[in-house]
C-alpha positions in Angstrom: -45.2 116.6 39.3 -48.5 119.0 38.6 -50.6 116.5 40.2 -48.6 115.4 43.0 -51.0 116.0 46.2 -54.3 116.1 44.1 -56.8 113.0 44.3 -58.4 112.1 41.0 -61.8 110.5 40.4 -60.5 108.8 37.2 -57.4 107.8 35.2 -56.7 107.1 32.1 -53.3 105.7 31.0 -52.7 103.8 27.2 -49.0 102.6 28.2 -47.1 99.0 27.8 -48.2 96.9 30.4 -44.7 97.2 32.2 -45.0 101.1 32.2 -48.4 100.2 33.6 -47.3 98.2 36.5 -44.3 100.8 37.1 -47.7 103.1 37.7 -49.1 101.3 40.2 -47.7 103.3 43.1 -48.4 106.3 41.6 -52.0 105.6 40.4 -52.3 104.6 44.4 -51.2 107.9 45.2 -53.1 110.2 42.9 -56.3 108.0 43.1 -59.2 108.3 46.0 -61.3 105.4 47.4 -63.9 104.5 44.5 -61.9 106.3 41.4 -61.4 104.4 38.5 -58.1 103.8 37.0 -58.6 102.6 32.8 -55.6 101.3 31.1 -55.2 100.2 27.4 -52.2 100.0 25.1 -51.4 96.2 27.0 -50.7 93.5 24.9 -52.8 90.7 25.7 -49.8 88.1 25.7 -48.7 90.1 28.7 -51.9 90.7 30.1 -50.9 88.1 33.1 -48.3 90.0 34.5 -50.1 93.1 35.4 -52.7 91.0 37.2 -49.9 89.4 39.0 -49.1 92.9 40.7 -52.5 93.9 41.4 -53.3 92.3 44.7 -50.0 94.6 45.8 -52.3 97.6 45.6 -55.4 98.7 46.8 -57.4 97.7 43.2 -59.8 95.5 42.1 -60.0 94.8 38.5 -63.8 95.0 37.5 -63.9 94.6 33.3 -61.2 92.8 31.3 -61.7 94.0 27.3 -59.5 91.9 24.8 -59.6 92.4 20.7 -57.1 91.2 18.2 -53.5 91.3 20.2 -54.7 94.2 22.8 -55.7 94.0 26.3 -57.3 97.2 28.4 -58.4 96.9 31.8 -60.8 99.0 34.2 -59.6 98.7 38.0 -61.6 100.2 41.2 -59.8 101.9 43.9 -61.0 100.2 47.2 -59.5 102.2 50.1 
């Protein structure tokens, strides 16, 4: 709620994937054209789904990082 009406030039987030994806909207929100958005803590097995929901929102994903069982991913805010 402290950040509610502020725009952020970066965010950084090391949830589940599905907390990730619940996110979206807010990242959207609290994010301004250009930001990035960084998220880690995604297991690569469910790496999939959280591409599945990104063309829902205005990100592009620009770097994909895997290691071992763990997925992080570095999105671009568009508009």
């Amino acid at each position: 709620e402290k950040v509610l009406g502020h725009k952020y030039a970066a965010i950084l987030s090391n949830l589940t994937c599905e907390d990730n994806i619940a996110l979206l909207p807010e990242y959207t929100e609290l994010s301004a054209k250009g930001s990035i958005i960084i998220m880690s803590g995604i297991l690569k097995e469910k790496l999939e789904l959280i591409e599945a929901e990104l063309p829902k929102f205005p990100f592009a994903l620009i770097d994909k990082e895997t290691e071992n069982t763990w997925a992080g991913l570095v999105l671009e805010r568009l508009s």
